[in-house]
C-alpha positions, 0 to 999 in steps of 0.5 A, a space after each residue: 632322619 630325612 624321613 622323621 622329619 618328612 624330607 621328600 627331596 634334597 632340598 628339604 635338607 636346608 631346613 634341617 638344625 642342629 637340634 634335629 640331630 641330636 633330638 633324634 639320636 646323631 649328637 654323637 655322631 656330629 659332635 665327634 665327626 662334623 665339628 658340631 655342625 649339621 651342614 657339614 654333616 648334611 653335606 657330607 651325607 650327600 657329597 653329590 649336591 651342589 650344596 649352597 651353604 647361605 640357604 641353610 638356616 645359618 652358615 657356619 661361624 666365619 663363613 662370610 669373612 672369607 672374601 671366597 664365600 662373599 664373592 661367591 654369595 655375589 655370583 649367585 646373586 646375579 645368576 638370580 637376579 638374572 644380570 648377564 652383564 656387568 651394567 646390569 648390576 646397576 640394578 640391583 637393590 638392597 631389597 635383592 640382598 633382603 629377599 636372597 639371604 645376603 642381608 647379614 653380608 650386606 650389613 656387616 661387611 658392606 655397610 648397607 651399600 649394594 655398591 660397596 659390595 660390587 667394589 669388593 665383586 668387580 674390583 676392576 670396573 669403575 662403577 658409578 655411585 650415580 647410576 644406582 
């Protein structure tokens, strides 16, 4: 399938749909095997990778209710972002959210509030609404 559709490395895998599988021939094999899911699928296929599920085009269905999987999405923001301490994430902005994928976290669980979302993160530091 990667070479059908012109994958040349691991990463190409983010790009790849439901619909790819089934238009080529792996329906069956990710309805009965992967719960109809073509990111289980993918990583299931290359268990080696450090898969990072919010790349793909769409995470599975409940995945950010699980506050594992916001918290998570957090930690890598701040690897991105580069933020080393916690002051740092006095700089982050709602536009960090938009560009990094974290848009539908930050709407749904957070009310648009990059703070609210550091209130679930780091619930032990006192964060200043004034500083952001």
């Amino acid at each position: 399938l990667g070479k059908q559709l012109g994958f040349t490395k691991t990463s190409d895998w983010y790009q790849v749909t439901k619909a790819d599988l089934y238009d080529n021939g792996g329906g069956g094999m990710l309805a009965n095997h992967f719960g109809d899911s073509a990111i289980a699928a993918v990583m299931d296929y290359r268990p080696e990778y450090s898969w990072i599920p919010w790349l793909f085009r769409s995470v599975p269905q409940g995945f950010w209710k699980v506050r594992k999987n916001r918290c998570a999405y957090m930690t890598w923001l701040g690897k991105q972002l580069g933020f080393r301490r916690s002051r740092d994430w006095y700089k982050v902005e709602r536009t960090d959210f938009l560009r990094h994928r974290g848009a539908v976290i930050l709407m749904t669980y957070y009310n648009n509030s990059p703070l609210n979302a550091l209130r679930e993160f780091r619930p032990q530091i006192r964060w200043d609404r004034n500083r952001f």
